[in-house]
Structures are given as C-alpha cells and as structure tokens.
C-alpha positions in Angstrom: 108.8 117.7 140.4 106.8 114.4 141.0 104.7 113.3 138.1 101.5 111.2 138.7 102.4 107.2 138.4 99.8 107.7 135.4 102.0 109.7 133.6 105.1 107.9 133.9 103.2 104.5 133.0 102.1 106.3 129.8 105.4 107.4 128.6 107.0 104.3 129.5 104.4 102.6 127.1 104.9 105.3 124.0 109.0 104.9 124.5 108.5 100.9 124.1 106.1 101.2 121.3 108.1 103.4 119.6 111.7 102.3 120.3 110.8 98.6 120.4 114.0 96.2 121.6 115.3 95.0 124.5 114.1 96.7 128.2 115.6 96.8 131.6 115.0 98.8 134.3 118.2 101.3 133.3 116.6 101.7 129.9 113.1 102.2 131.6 114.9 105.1 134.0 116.5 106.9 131.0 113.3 106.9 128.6 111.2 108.0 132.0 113.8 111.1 132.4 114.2 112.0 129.3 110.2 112.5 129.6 110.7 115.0 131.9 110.0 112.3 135.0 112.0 111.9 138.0 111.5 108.3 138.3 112.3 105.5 141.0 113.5 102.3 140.0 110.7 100.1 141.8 108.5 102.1 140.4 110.2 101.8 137.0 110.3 97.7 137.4 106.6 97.8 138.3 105.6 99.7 135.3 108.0 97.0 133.3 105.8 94.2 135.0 102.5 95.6 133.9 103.5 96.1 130.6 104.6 92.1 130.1 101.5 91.5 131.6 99.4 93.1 129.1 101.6 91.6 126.4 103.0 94.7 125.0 106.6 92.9 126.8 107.8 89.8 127.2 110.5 88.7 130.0 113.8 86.9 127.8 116.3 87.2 130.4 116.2 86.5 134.9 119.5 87.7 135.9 119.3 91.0 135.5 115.6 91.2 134.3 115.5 92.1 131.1 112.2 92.2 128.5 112.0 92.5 125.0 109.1 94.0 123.1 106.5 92.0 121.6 106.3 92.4 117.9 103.1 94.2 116.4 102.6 92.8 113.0 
C-alpha cells in the first residue's frame, strides 16, 4: 500500500523530533516502515533534504550522508 509523499514527510518529521540524533537514509527507511509506509530511498533522502532545509536537520557527515538533528532549546 502506497501512502501519499505527505504522509511519509510527516512521520519522517515526528520520528526526528521525537528520537532526535544522528539520521541517514537507513534510519529514515526504518522509522518510515515502522509507520506503516512502504518507502523508497530517494524518496526517503529527499524528505532528509527538506528537513535540513527547514532547519529541523543539519548535514555533519558527506560520505555516506548523514544529518544530525538540530537542538530545540
């Protein structure tokens, strides 16, 4: 079952608000599954991206990509 890209983005979110740490597109796949998603990892990546560029993550590592997320205080 395909979930709207919506969907996915907003779980993807509430798992990084709520887990916090270090993100990669692995991690992204897991939390996105465990949601119930069937997920694809360019998708995943993308959703990655747009998260750093609201500044909810921020890109740490190249090789593999790797984010960690951005402190709320």
């Amino acid at each position: 079952m395909t979930e709207p890209a919506g969907s996915q983005r907003a779980d993807l979110e509430r798992a990084v608000r709520t887990y916090g740490g270090l993100w990669d597109t692995e991690r992204g796949l897991r939390a996105l599954r465990d949601a119930g998603h069937d997920p694809q990892d360019k998708h995943t990546r993308q959703i990655l991206r747009d998260l750093a560029s609201e500044g909810l993550l921020v890109k740490v590592e190249d090789q593999p990509v790797r984010y960690r997320t951005v402190r709320a205080d």
